[in-house]
C-alpha positions in Angstrom: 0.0 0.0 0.0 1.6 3.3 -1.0 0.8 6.7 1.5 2.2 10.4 1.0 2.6 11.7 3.8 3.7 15.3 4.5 5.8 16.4 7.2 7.0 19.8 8.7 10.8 20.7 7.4 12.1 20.0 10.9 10.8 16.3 10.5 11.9 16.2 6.8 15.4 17.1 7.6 15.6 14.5 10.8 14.4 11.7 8.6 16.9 13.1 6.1 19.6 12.7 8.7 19.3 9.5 10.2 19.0 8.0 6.1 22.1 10.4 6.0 23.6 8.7 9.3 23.8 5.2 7.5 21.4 4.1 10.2 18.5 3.5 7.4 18.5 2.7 4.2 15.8 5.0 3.3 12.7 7.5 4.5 10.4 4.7 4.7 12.6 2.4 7.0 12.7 6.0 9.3 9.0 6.4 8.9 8.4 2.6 9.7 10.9 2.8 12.9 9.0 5.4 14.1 5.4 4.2 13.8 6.7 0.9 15.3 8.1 2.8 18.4 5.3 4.9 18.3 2.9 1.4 18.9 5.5 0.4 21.2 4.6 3.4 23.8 1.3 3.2 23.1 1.2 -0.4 24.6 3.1 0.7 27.2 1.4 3.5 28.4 -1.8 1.4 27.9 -0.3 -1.3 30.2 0.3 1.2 32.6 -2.5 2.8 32.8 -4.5 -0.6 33.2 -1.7 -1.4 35.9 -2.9 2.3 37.6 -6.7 0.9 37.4 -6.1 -1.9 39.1 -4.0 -0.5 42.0 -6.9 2.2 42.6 -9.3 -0.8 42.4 -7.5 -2.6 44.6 -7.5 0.0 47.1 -11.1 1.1 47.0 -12.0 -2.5 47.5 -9.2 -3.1 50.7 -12.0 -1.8 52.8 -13.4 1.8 55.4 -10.3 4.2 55.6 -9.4 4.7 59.0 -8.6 8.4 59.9 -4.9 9.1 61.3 -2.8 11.4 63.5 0.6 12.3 62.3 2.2 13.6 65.1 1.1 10.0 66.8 2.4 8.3 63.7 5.7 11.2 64.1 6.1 9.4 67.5 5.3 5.7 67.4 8.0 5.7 64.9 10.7 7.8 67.1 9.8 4.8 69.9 10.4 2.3 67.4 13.3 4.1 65.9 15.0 4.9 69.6 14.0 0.7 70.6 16.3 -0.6 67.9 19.2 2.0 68.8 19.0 0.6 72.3 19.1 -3.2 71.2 22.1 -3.1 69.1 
C-alpha cells in the first residue's frame, strides 16, 4: 500500500539525517521505525494505565479508611526508631 505523507521541514530534515547517518537505508525504513516505536509506547502506556486501574481498584475494594494522626504516627515511629538503637 503506498501513503504520501507530509511532514514539517524540521521532521523532513531529521528523517533526512538518520537516512544520512547510514542508520536506514531509506525515508520509509525512518518512517516505519517510528510508527513501530510509536505502537511500542502506546502499549506501554496502555499497560500502565491498566496497571494504575487496578492498583486504585484494589485499594477502594481493601476496605473503610481509618482516619490518622501524624504527630502520633511522628512518634510511634521515634519509639520504634529509639528501641532498635538501644538493642544493638
Amino acid at each position: 500500500m503506498g501513503m504520501n505523507v507530509n511532514l514539517t521541514p524540521q521532521l523532513e530534515e531529521l528523517v533526512r539525517a538518520k537516512v544520512d547517518s547510514g542508520m536506514y537505508s531509506s525515508a520509509s525504513e525512518v518512517v516505519r521505525e517510528a510508527l513501530r516505536l510509536m505502537d511500542e509506547q502506546d502499549r506501554l502506556r496502555h499497560a500502565k494505565l491498566e496497571e494504575l486501574r487496578r492498583d486504585v481498584r484494589a485499594g477502594l475494594d481493601s476496605g473503610k479508611s481509618e482516619p490518622w494522626d501524624a504527630a502520633s504516627l511522628k512518634q510511634n515511629a521515634r519509639v520504634r526508631r529509639s528501641s532498635k538503637s538501644t538493642t544493638a
